[in-house]
Backbone bond lengths (Angstrom), bond angles and torsions (degrees), N, CA, C in turn:
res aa  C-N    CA-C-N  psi(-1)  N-CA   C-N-CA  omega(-1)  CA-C   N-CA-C  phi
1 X - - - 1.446 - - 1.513 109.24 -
2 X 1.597 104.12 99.19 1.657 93.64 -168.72 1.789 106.45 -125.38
3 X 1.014 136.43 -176.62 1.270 116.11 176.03 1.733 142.67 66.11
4 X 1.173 105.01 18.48 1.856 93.43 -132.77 0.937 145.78 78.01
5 X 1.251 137.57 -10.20 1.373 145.36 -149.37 1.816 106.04 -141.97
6 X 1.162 87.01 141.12 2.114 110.35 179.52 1.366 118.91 -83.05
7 X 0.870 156.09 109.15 1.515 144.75 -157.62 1.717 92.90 -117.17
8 X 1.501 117.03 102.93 1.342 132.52 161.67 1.335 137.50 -81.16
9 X 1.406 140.92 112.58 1.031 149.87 -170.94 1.772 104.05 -64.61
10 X 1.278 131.67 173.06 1.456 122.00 141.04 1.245 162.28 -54.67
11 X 1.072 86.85 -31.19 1.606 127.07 164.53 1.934 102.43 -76.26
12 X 1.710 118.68 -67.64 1.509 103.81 156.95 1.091 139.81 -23.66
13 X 1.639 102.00 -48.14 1.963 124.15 172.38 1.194 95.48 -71.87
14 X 1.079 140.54 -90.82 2.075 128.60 177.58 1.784 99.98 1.24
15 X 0.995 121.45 -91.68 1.466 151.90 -162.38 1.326 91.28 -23.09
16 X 1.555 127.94 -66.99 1.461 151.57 -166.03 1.466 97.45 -69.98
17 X 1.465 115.09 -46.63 1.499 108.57 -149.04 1.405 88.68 -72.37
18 X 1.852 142.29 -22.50 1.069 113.99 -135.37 1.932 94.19 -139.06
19 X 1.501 97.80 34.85 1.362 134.33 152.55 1.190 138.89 -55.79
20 X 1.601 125.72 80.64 1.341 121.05 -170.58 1.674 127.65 -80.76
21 X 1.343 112.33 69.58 1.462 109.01 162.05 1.274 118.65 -49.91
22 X 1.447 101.85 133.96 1.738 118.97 177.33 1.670 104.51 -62.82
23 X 1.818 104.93 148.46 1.125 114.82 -168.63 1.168 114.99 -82.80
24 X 1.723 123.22 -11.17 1.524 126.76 156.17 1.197 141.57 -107.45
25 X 1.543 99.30 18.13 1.958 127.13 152.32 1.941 106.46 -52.42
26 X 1.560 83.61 150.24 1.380 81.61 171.91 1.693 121.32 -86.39
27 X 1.318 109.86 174.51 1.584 88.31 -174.62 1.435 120.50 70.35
28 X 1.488 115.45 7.51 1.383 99.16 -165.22 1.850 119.86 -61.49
29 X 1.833 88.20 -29.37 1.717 100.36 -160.55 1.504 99.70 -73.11
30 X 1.215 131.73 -26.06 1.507 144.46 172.86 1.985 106.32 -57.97
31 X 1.399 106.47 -53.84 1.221 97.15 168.53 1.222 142.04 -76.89
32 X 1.806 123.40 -25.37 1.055 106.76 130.50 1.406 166.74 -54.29
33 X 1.397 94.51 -5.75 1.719 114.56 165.55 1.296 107.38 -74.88
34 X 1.350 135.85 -60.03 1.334 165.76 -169.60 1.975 93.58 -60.72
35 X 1.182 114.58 -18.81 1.335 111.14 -151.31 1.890 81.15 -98.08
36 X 1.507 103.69 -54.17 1.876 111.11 -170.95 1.640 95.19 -68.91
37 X 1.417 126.07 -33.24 1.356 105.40 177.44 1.205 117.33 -53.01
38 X 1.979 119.76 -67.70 1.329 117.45 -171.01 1.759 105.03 -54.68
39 X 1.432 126.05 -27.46 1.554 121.97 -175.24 2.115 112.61 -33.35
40 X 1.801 82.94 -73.66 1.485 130.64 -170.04 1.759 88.58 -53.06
41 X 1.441 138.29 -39.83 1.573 134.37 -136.21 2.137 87.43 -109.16
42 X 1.710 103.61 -29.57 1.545 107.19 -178.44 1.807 117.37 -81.14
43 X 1.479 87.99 -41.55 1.611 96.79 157.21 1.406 123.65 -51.22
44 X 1.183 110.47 -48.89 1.585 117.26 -164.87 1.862 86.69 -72.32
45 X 1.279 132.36 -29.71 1.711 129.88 -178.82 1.739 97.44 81.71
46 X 1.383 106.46 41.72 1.962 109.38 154.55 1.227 122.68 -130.27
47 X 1.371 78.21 132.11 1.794 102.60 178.37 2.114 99.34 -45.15
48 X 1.015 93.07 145.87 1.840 115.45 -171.53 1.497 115.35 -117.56
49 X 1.540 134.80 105.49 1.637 130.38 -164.59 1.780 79.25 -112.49
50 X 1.274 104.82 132.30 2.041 104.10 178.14 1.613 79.15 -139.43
51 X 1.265 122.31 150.81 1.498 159.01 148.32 1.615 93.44 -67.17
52 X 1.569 101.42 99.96 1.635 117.71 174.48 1.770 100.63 -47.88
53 X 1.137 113.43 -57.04 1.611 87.47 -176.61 1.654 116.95 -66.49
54 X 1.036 130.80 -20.80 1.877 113.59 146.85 1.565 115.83 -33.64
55 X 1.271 117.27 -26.03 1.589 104.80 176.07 1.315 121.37 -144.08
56 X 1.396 95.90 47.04 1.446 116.39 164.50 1.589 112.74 -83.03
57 X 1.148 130.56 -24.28 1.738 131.87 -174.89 1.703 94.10 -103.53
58 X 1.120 108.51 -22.88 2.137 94.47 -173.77 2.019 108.98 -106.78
59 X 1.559 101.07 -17.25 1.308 90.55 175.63 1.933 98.16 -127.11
60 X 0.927 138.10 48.41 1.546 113.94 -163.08 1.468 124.73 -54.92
61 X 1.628 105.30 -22.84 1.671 112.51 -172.02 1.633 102.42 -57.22
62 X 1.745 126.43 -32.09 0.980 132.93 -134.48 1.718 95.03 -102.10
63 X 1.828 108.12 -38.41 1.227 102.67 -155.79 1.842 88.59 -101.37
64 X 1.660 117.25 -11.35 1.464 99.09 161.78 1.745 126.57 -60.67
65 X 1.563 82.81 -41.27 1.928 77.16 164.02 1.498 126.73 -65.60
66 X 1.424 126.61 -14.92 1.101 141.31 -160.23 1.635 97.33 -92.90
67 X 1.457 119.09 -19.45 1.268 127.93 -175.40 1.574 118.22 -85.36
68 X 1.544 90.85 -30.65 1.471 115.10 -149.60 1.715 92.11 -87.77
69 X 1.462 116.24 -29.80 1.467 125.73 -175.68 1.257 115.25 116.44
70 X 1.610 113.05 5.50 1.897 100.29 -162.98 1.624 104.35 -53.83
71 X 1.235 111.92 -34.41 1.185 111.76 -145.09 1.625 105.30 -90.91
72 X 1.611 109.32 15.39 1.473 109.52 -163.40 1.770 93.81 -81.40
73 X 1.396 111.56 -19.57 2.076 124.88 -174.15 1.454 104.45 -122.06
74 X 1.006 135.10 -13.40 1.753 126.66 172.88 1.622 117.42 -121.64
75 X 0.850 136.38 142.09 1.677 143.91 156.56 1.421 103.93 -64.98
76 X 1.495 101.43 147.32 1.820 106.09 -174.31 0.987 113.78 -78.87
77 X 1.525 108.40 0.22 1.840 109.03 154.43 1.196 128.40 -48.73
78 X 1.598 94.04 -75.50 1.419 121.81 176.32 1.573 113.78 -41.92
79 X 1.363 115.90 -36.50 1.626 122.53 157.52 1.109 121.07 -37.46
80 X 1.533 112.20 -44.85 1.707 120.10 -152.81 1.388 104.19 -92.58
81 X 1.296 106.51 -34.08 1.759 128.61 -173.89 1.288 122.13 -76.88
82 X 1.577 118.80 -31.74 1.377 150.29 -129.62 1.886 82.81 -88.86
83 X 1.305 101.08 -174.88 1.227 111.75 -176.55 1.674 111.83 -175.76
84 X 0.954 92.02 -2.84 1.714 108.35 156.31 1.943 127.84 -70.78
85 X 0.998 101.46 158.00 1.607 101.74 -176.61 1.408 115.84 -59.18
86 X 0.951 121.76 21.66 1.806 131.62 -175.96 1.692 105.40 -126.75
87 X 1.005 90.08 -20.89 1.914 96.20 -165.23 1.160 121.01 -81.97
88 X 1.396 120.34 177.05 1.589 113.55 -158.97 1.606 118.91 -65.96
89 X 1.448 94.51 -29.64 1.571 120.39 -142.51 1.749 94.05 -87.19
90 X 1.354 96.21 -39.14 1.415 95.10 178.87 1.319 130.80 -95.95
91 X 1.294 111.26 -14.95 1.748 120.89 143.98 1.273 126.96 -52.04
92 X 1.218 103.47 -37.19 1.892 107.21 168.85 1.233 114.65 -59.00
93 X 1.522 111.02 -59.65 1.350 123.46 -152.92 1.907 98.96 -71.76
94 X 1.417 124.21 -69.47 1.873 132.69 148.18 1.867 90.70 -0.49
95 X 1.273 102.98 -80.23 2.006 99.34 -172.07 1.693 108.92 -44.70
96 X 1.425 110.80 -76.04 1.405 95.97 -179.52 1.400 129.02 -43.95
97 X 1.364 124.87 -39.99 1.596 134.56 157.10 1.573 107.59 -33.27
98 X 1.441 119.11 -48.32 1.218 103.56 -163.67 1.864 93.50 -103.08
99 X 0.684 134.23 -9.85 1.612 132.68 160.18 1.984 95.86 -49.57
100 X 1.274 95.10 -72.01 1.509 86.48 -165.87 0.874 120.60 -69.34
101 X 1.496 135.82 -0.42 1.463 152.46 173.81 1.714 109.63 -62.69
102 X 1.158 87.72 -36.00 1.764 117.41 178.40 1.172 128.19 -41.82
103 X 1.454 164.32 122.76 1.321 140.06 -133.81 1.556 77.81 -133.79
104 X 1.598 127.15 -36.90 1.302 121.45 178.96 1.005 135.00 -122.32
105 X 1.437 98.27 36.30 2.034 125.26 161.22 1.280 103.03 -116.86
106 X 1.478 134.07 8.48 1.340 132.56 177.84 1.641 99.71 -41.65
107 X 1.274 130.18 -53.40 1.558 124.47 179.86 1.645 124.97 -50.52
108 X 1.156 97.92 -38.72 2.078 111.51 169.62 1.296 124.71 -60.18
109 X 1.503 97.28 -35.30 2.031 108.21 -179.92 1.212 124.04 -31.17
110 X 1.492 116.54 -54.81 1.283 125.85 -179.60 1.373 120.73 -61.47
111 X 1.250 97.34 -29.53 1.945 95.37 -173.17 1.528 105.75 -89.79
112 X 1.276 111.01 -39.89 1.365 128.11 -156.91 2.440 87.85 -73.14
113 X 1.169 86.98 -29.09 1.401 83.00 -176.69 1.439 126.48 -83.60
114 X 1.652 91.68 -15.48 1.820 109.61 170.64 1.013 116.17 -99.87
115 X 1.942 123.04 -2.47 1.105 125.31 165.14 2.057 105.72 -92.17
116 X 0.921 113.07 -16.54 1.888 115.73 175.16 1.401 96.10 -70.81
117 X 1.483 108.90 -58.14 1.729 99.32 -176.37 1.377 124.04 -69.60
118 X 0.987 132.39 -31.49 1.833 136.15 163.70 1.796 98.12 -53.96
119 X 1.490 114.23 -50.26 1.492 100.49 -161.08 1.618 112.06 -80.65
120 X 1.672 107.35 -11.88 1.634 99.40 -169.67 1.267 118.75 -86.71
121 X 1.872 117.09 146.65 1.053 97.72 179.91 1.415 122.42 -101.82
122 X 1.918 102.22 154.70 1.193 108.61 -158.36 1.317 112.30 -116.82
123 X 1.559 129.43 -169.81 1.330 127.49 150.53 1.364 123.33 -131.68
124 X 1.582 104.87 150.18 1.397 108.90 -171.66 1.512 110.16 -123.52
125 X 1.271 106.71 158.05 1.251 129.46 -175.27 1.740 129.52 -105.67
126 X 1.591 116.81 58.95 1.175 132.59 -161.35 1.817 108.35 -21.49
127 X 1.277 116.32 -62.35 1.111 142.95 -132.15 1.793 78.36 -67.08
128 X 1.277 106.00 -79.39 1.685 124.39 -171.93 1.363 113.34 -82.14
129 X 1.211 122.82 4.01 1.751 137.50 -174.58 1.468 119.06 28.90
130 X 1.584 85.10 74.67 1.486 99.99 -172.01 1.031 113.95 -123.13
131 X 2.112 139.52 117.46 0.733 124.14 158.04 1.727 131.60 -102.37
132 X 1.036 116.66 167.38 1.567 102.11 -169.39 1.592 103.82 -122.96
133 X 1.262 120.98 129.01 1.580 132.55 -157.81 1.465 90.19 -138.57
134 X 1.732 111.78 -166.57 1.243 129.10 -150.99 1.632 95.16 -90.38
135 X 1.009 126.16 -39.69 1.327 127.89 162.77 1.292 153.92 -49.96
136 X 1.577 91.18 -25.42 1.962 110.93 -157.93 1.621 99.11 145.34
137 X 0.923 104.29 -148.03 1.427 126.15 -168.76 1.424 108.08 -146.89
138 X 1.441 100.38 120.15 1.824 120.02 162.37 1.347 106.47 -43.49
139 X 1.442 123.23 152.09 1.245 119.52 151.43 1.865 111.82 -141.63
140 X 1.293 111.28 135.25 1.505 117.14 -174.26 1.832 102.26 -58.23
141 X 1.569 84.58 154.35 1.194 115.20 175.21 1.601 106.19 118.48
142 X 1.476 108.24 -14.61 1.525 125.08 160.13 1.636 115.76 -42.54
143 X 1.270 164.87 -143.50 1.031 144.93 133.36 1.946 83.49 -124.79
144 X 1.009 123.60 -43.61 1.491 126.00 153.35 1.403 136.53 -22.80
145 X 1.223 116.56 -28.37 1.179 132.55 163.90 1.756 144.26 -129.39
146 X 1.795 80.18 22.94 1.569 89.61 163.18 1.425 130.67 -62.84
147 X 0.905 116.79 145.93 1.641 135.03 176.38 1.356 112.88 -53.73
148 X 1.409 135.80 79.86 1.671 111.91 173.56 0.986 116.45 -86.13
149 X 1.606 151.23 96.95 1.386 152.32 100.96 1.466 127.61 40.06
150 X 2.069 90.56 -67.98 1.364 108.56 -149.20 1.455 93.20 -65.02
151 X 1.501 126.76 -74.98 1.164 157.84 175.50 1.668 103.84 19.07
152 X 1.571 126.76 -70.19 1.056 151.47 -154.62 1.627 103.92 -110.86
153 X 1.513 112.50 -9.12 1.578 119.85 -159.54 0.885 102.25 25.58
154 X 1.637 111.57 101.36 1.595 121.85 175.12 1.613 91.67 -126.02
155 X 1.185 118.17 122.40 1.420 123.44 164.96 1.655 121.78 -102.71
156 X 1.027 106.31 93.65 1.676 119.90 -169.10 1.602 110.77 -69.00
157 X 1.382 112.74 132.33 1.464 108.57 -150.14 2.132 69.64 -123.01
158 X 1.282 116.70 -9.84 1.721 97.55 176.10 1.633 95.88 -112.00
159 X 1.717 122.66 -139.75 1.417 112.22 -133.12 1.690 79.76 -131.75
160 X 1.928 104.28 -8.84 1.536 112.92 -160.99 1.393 101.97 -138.37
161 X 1.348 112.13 136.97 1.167 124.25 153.55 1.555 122.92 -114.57
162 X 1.707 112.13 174.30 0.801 133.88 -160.69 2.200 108.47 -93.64
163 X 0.735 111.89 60.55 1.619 102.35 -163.23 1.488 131.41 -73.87
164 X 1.198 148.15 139.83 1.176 147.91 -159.78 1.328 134.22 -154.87
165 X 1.403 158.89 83.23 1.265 163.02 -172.30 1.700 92.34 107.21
166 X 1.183 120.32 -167.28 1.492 128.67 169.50 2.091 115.39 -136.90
167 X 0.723 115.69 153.89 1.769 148.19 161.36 1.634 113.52 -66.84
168 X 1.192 90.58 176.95 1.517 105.20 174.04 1.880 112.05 -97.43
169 X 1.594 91.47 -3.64 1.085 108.91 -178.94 1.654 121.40 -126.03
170 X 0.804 116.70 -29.22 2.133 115.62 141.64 1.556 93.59 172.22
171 X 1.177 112.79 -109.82 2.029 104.27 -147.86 1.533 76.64 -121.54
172 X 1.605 83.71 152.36 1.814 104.81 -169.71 1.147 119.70 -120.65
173 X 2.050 102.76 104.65 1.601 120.74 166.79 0.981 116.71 -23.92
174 X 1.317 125.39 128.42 1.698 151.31 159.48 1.259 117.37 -82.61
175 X 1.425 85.81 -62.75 2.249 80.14 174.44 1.560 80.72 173.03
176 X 1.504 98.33 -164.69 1.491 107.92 -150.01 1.367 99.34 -110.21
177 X 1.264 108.66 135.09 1.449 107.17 -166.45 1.967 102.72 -118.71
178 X 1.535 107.86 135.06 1.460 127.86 174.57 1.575 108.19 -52.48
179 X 1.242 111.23 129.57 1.564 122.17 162.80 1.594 103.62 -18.83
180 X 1.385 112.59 -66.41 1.550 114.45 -158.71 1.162 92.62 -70.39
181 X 1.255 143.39 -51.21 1.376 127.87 -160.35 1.691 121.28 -75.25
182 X 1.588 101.48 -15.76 1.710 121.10 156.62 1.752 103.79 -53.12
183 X 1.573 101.14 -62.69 1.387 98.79 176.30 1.235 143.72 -50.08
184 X 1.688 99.27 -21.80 1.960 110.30 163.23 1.224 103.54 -60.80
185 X 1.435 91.67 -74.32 1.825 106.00 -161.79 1.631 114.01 -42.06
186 X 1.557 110.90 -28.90 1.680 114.60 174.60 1.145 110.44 -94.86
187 X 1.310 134.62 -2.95 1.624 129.84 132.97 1.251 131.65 -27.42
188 X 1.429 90.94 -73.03 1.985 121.98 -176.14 1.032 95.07 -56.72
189 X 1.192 118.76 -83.09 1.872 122.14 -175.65 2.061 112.65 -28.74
190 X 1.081 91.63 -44.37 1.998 106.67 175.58 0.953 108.83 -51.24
191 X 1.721 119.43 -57.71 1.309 116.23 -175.75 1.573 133.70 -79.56
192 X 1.592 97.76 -12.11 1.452 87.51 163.85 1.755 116.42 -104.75
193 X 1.502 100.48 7.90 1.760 92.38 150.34 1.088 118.66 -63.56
194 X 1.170 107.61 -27.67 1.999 106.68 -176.32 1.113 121.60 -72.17
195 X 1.497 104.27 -23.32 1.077 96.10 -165.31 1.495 130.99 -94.86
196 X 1.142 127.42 125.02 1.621 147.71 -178.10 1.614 90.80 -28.10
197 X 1.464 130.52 -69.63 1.367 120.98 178.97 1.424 136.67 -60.42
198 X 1.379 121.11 24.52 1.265 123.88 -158.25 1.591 100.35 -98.52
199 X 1.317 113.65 112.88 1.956 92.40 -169.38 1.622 107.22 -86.24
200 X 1.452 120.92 -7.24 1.440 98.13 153.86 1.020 135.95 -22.55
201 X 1.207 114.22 -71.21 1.464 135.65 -168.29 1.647 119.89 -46.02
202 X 1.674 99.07 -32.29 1.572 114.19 -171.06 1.573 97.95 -108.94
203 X 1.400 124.76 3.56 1.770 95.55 141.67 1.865 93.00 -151.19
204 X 1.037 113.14 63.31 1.629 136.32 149.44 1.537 99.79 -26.13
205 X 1.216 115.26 -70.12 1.113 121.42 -150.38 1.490 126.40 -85.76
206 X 1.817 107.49 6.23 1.039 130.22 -177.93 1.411 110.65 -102.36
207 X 1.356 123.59 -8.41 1.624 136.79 -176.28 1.587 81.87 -102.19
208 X 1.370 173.75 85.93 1.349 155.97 111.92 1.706 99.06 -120.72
């Protein structure tokens, strides 16, 4: 990242492309443009150089970190994948915690909590169509939690992928993710089933 500018892999472009900004954010129509560009540029399998302020109004979460330096020691992979206190997964989850912590955002919880689970990334389990989230684990036959593939044309050469945002057709393959690295991500996810603070759990039944 030299110059101004972000230098994105395909797999980076996946990550972005398959990003659900809310439909009454500002900027929204900017990020969906920004969203079919990186799509169309990850498909095609080319590397992407963008001038960070080009996506300062359609991504800001991405290019405030980009400001802040995350990205001067990690790839915006390693962001998306990560599972450390810097990473995507756990910035989401910290926000919804403190949403519901909230005595006078009690009204936001629900969305804000169906917006953590659409945005986090997860892993899935082709074979038995299983994904594993803050709750438990998805299982296919849901129409909600189908596997989309096509979306990103991700052709998975293992049994797992990497999944993230959703389709018109259920949650959208990233790429193919290694046994062991299934085994992180179904760690992380484990441990905050356990955990007593997880506010999923205490309105579950308001995300169906």
């Amino acid at each position: 990242m030299e110059n101004g500018k972000i230098r994105l892999t395909p797999v980076e472009q996946r990550y972005i492309a398959s990003c659900s900004p809310l439909p009454d954010r500002i900027f929204y129509d900017e990020a969906i443009k920004w969203k079919e560009i990186m799509r169309k540029s990850a498909i095609d399998d080319k590397l992407m150089e963008v001038p960070v302020i080009e996506l300062t109004k359609p991504f800001p979460n991405i290019t405030r970190l980009y400001f802040q330096g995350l990205f001067k020691n990690r790839s915006v992979q390693s962001y998306f994948e990560g599972i450390d206190s810097q990473a995507h997964n756990l910035r989401m989850y910290s926000f919804a915690k403190k949403i519901e912590r909230n005595g006078f955002l009690q009204n936001m919880v629900p969305d804000v909590l169906a917006h953590v689970e659409l945005c986090s990334v997860k892993v899935a389990d082709l074979v038995e169509s299983r994904v594993w989230s803050y709750t438990g684990i998805y299982r296919g036959g849901d129409n909600n939690f189908l596997i989309d593939t096509d979306y990103l044309k991700v052709h998975p050469i293992t049994d797992y992928v990497f999944v993230h945002g959703k389709s018109e057709k259920g949650l959208i393959a990233v790429r193919s993710a290694k046994e062991h690295e299934v085994e992180i991500m179904k760690e992380w996810f484990e441990r905050r089933q356990r955990s007593s603070k997880n506010p999923f759990f205490r309105h579950d039944s308001k995300l169906k």
